[in-house]
Each structure stands twice: as C-alpha cells, then as structure tokens.
N, C-alpha and C positions, 0 to 999 in steps of 0.2 A: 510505661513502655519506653522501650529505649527508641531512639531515633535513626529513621533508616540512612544506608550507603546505597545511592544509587551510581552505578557506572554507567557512563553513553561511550559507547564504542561509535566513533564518529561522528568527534563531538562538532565536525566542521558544518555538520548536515545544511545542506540551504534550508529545510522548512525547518530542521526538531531544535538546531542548537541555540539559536536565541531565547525562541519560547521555552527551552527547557529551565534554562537559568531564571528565566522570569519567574516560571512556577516554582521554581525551587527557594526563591529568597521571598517567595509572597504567601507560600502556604505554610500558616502554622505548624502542620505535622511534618514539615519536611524541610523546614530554615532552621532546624538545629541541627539536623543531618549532616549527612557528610555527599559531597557531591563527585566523583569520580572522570574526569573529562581524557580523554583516549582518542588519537585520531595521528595516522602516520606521517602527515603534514607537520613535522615542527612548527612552522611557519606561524602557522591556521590556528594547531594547536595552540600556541602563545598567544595568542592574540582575543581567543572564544575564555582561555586562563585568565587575562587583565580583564576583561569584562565581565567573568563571574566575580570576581573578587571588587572590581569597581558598585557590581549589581549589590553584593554583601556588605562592601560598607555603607552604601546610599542607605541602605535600608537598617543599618544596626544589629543585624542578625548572626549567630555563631556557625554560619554554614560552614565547615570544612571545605575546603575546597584541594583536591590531589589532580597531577597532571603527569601525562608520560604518554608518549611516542608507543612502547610496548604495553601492551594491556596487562600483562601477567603482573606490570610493578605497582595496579590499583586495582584488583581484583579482586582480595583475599579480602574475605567480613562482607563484603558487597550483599545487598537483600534483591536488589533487582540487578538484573545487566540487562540494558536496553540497544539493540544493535540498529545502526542508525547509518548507515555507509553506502556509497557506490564509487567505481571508479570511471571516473570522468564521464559523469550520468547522460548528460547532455550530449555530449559528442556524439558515444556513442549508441543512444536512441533515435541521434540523427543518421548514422551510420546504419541501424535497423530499419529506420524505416525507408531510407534509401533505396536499398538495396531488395530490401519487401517490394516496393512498387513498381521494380523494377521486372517481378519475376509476376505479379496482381494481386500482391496483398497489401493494403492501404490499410494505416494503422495511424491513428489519433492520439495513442499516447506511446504504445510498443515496449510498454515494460513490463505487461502482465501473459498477456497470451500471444498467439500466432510468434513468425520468427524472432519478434524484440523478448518474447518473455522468455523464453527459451535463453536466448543470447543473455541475457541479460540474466538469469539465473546462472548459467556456465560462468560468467564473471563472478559473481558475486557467490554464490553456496560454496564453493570452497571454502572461502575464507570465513562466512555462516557456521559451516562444522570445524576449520580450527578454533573460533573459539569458543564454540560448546567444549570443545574437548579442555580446553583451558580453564573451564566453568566446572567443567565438572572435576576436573583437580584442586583447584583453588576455593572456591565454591560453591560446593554441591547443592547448596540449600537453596540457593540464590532462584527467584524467579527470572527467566528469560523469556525477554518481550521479543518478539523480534516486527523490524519496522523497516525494512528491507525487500524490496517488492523486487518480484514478484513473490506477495508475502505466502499466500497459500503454499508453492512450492518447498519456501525457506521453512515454514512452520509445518508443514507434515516430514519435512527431511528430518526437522529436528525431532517431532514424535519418534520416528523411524528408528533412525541411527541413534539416538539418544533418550530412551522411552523414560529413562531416569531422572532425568533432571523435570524439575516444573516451569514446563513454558507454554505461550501462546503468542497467537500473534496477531497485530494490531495494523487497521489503517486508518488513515483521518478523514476517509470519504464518506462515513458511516456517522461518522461523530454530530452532524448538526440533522439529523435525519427525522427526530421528531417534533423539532422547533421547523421543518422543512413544510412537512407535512399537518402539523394541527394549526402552521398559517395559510395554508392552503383551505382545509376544513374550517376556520375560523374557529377555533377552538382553543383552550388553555392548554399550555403545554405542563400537566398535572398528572398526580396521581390516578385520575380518570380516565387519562390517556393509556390505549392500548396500540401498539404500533411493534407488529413483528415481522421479519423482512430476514428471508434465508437464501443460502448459493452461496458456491463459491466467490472468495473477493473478487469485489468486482462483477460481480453476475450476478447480484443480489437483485428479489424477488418480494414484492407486498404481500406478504399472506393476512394479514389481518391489521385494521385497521380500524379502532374502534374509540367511543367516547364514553363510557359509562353505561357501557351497553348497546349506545347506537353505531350502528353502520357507518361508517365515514366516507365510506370508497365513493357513492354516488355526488357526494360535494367535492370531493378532490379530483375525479374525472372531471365534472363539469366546468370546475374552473382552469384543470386543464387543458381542458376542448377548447377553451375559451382566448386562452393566449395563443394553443398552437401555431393555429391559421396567420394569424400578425410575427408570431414567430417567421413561420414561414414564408411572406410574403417579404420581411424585412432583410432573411440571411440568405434564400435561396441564390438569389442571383450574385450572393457576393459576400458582402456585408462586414463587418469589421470581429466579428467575434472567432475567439482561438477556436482551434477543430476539436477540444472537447465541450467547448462549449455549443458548438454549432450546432442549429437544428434541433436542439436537445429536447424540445416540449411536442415541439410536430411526429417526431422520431417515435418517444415514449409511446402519443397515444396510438400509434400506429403500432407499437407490438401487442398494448395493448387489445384492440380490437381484434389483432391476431388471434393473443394466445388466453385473452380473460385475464388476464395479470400485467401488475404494473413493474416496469422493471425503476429500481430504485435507486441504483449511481449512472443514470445514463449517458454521461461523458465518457464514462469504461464500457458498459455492455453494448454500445452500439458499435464497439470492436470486436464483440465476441460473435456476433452473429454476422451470418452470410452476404445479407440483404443489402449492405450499405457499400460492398465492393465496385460497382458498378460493370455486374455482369450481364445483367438484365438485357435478352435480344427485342423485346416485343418494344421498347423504347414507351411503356407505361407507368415504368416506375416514379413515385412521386417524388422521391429523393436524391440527390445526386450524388456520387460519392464521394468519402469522408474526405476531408483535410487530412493530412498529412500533421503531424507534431512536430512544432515548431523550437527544432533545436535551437537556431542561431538566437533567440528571441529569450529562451532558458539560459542560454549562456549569459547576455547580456542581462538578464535577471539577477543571476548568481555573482555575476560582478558586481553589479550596483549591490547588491546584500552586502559583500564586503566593503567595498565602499561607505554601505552606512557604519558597518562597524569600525573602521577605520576614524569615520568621522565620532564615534560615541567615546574610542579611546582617547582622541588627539582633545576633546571640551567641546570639538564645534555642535556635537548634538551634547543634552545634558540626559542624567539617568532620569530625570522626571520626565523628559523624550523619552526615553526608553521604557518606563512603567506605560505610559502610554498608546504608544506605539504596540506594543505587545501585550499579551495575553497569554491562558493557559495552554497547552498541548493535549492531543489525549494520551500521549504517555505516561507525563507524569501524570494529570486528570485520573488516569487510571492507577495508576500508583499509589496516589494520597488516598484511594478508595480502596483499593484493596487494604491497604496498612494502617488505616484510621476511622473509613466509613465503611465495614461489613455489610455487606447488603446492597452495595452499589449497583447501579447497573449498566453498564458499557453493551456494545455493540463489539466483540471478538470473535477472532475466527480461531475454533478448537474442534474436538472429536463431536459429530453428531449424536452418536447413541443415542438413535431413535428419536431425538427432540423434533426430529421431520423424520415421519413415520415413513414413508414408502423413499426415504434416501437409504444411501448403504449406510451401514451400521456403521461404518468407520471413514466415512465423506468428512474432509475436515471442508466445514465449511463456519462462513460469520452468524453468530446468532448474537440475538438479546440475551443477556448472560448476567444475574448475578454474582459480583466477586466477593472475594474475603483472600485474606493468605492461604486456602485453602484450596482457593483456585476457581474456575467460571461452572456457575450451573445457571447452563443455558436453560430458557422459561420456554418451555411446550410448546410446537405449533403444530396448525393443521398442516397435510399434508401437501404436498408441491404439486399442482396441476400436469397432467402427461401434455408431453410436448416441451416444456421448461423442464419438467422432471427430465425426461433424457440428455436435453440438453446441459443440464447440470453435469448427470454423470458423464456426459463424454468429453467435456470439460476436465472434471476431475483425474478421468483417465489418463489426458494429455499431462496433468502435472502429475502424477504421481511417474508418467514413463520419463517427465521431465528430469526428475529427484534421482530418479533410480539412474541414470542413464549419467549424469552428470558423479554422483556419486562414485560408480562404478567404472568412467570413464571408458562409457562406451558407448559410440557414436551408433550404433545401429539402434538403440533406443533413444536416440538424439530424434534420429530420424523417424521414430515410428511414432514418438511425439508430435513433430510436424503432421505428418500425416494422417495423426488424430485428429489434429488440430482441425476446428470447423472452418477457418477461413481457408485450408489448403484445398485447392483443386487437383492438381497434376503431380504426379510422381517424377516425374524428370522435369518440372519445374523446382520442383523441391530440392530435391538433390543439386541442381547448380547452383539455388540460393543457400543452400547450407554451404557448401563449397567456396561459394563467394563472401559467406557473410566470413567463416571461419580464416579465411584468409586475411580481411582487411581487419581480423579481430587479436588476431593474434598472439601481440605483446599483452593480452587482457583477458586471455581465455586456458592458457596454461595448455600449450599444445600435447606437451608430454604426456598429461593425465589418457590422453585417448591416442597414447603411442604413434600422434604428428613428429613433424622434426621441430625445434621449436624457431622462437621468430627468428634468431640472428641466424641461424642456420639455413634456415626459407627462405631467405634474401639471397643469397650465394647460387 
C-alpha cells in the first residue's frame, strides 16, 4: 500500500499542529507519507515547517514534508485534508461572549451554540466551503476531516453543499471517553467494554453503558454522586477552576436526575441548556451561573504555545522534549485507522440513518463509528429518551438554520437561528445582540456576503 498525503489546513492550530507532526513522524503507517502543512501566516507557517522537518530528522523517517501559504500549491494526491483553523479564536470568543452577557446569555466556551457558535461559524464556514470547493478540484477523492468548531455546523454544510466529496467531522472532547468512563466503573477499558454516547457535538448523551453484558450506569452514577457534593462545595463559591471545568460532576448529576441520562462533554452541554443562565426568580436554584470563557487566559496560552516552539527550534528544548511532551491527535489517530487499521472505532460526527432510532433520519450527529477508507459505520443505539430527544433536535434545527443562513448570506435565518437557539429569551434582545456582535465583528464576518457595507466603509 502506498503511503498517505495528508494536508492540515491550519497548520498554526494551538491544539492539532504540534500533535499532528508528532503522530505523523511516530506512526508507522504514516512516517513515510507525505505531510502537507498550509496556514496564511507566513510566519507560523515557517516556523510549524522547521519543526516538522526537525521532528523528521530526529527520528530518521522519509516523511515528505510540503508547505505554502495557498493551499491549492499542496493539495493535489492529498488522501485526507484536515481543516484545522480559526481567525483570532480567542479574541473573538471573548468578543462573543461579551457581548452574550451583556444582552443574558452566558456562555463557557461560545464556539458551539447560542451567539458565539453562530458568530463563530459566520467567520469561519466561508472559508470551510472555499476549500471544499478547492478539494473537490484538486482532490476529489480526498477524505475531508473537518476539525473546526463549530464542527456540527462545518460538517453538515459540507454534507450539504458538497454531498460528493467524503467527509466527516471530528472533535477531541469525545476521544478519551471510554477510558473516562470504565475508570469510573472500575472496569477494563477492552473489547468487553460497551460505551455508546449520541447528540449533536457537544450535547452528547450515555445511551448505553456496558461491561460484557453488565449494566455500568448504576457504578458510574454512584461514584459520581460521590464527588459531586465536594465538587460543589469546593467551586461554588469560587474556586480556581476554568468555566468549562466548573461545577461539571454537581451539574451532570443534576441533569441527570432530571432527564434519566448522563450528559457526556459536560464542559459544552451545560451551555446548551437553559438552566445554568441564572434566570431563576424563586432564588432555589442549586447552581449559579456559568463562567464566562476565559479569553485573555487562551490568549496567553497560545502565546506561551509558541514560545515553546520557538524554544524547540532555537535547541533550548530538545525533540526527545518534544517526543515527550507530546502525543497522538484524534485526527491523525483517526487517520492511521482509517488507512491501516480497518475496523477502527472512533467517536465522529456524520449522517444518523437511523443508528438512534426515533432521531431524524438525517440529524448529523457524533456516534461510535467504525472507519475504513470507506468511510464511518456508526454501531446501533438505543433510542434517545423524550426530553433530550427534543432537545437534540431543536439544537439541530439551530445549526442547520445556522449553515443555511451563512451559506446563503442571509441574515434573517441568522436570526431565526438565534431564536432557536435554547439559551435565547427575547426577540429584541436578540436582534440588538446580533446588531452588536456583527458590528464589532466586522473585519471577520465578510459584511458583503449578507449585503452590509463592509468594515472600512462602516467606519466613515
């Protein structure tokens, strides 16, 4: 078998682009490859280029390694193209959530749902379908991962608008999820283990949890139950942990005992629902509301990231630092699985058909999935309990008026997205947050597409 070309569109990424080189010079099936590195940063890009080629000689391996500002000049023979981008992520999620809190909606991360996923989709899906449409000139065969959140969104636009090419799409909040849970159960994380968990990203759901037939769920509650309370009594009043971490075990069993189901990224889903806005008039509610997503804190993150790689090119860290330090990705993880281990089975979000019986037929939502080049067949679940079942789809509905609305650049399903959207309360709240956020967004949302004036113009 010949050896895959993978391309990373955004090769600067703060989480994918170091780990990706790792896994590229450490996995047999994919260090003789060819590695594609893409990102509009000169800069960044040179600098992620010495490092793959520093990672390739440390190690002795034939990785090819091609680099360019335009993607169209590493594109062509590519087997995967992995899109891995945002522009000026941090800022403006701090910018989202601002301007959210400002109008009552508090948002913990604001890059999936309510006004940050939305905004944050209007940035980023443009540039999503130019290069599908460069994908699909160049290379049509290619699978396309997309790893660009709000991924749901990115990944049924691309079903949509591009039903031809072979893609899905992928996040990393999924990925340690049954090493999560059979340490909770005290269990092996084996062939024995059953652990199936569907929703949209991010609003993923435990439908079944099992050990070779036994039940799990009553050991994973209980030692859930079990930290809550300390949970809670540690963060409520304060505490030092980020706002998706906060709260997160008190929170769970609390929807929990709501709804009969465990919600399963609860650093995201306790943004998707109502409950943690802090609307509540009776003053009974046990929780208080969420944090806010700590831009300035991302930011200084993503510096010190370059910084380390500044430090790994200059000798002051060495690459046996860097083997170390780092580990595999689920992109590529999924990658070497699909193109060397058939039968793999990853956590992706693709077409439901039916794999959650009483979902729509066509809900892209994350399931347990085996891959092959052939693409994810997601493994059977029971059905979604009512209550999280609706929830689901009016979730769904928001991103699809998301996709469309952006696509089509047209603001009045911009709008009716929000409005879907479960944390929106008030229609003329809305409409001045949408007003406000598109104004201070500007130079990053491409006014023209929904017939604005554009930034330099706006300013005058």
């Amino acid at each position: 078998m010949q050896h895959p070309k993978v391309v990373i569109i955004g090769a600067g990424s703060f989480f994918f682009g170091r780990k990706a080189i790792w896994q590229m010079v450490h996995s047999p099936h994919l260090r003789e490859g060819t590695l594609g590195l893409v990102d509009t940063d000169a800069g960044r890009l040179e600098k992620m280029r010495r490092l793959a080629e520093m990672a390739r000689e440390h190690h002795g391996v034939g990785l090819k390694i091609e680099a360019a500002t335009d993607r169209r000049q590493v594109l062509e023979g590519a087997d995967f193209v992995v899109l891995s981008f945002a522009d000026r992520n941090a800022h403006f999620r701090g910018v989202d959530c601002e301007v959210a809190a400002k109008y009552g909606v508090r948002m913990c991360s604001g890059d999936t749902i309510g006004p940050g996923g939305v905004l944050r989709a209007a940035r980023e899906l443009p540039q999503v379908l130019r290069c599908c449409e460069d994908v699909t000139s160049l290379c049509p065969q290619a699978w396309v991962i997309n790893y660009v959140n709000p991924t749901t969104v990115h990944g049924m636009a691309i079903r949509r608008y591009f039903p031809k090419l072979r893609s899905l799409a992928l996040c990393d909040a999924q990925w340690g999820l049954r090493d999560q849970f059979a340490r909770l159960a005290e269990v092996p994380n084996d062939e024995k283990l059953t652990i199936l968990s569907a929703g949209p990203n991010h609003y993923t759901w435990l439908l079944k949890a099992e050990y070779d037939g036994r039940d799990l769920m009553p050991a994973i509650i209980e030692k859930l139950r079990a930290t809550a309370e300390a949970d809670f009594n540690q963060q409520a009043q304060g505490g030092d942990k980020h706002a998706k971490g906060w709260l997160n075990n008190s929170i769970a069993i609390e929807l929990y005992d709501a709804f009969g189901i465990l919600p399963t990224v609860l650093g995201h889903t306790k943004e998707y629902v109502p409950f943690y806005q802090g609307r509540g008039v009776s003053g009974t509610d046990r929780h208080p509301p969420l944090k806010l997503f700590e831009a300035d804190e991302r930011t200084r993150a993503t510096d010190a990231a370059w910084s380390q790689i500044d430090e790994f090119l200059s000798g002051k860290l060495s690459m046996d630092e860097f083997d170390s330090r780092f580990g595999p990705d689920p992109a590529t993880d999924l990658i070497e699985g699909m193109w060397a281990r058939p039968g793999s089975r990853f956590f992706v979000n693709t077409t439901n058909h039916g794999t959650v019986p009483n979902l729509s037929e066509d809900a892209f939502i994350e399931l347990y999935s085996e891959l092959s080049m052939d693409g994810p067949k997601p493994l059977p679940c029971p059905p979604m309990p009512r209550g999280v079942r609706g929830l689901c789809e009016q979730i769904l509905d928001t991103h699809e008026l998301t996709a469309e609305g952006i696509h089509d650049g047209d603001l009045k399903l911009l709008r009716r997205a929000l409005l879907t959207d479960p944390l929106t309360m008030s229609i003329g709240d809305t409409d001045a947050m949408l007003d406000e956020l598109i104004e201070r967004e500007r130079d990053a949302i491409d006014p023209q597409r929904y017939g604005l004036a554009p930034a330099a113009a706006a300013a005058h």
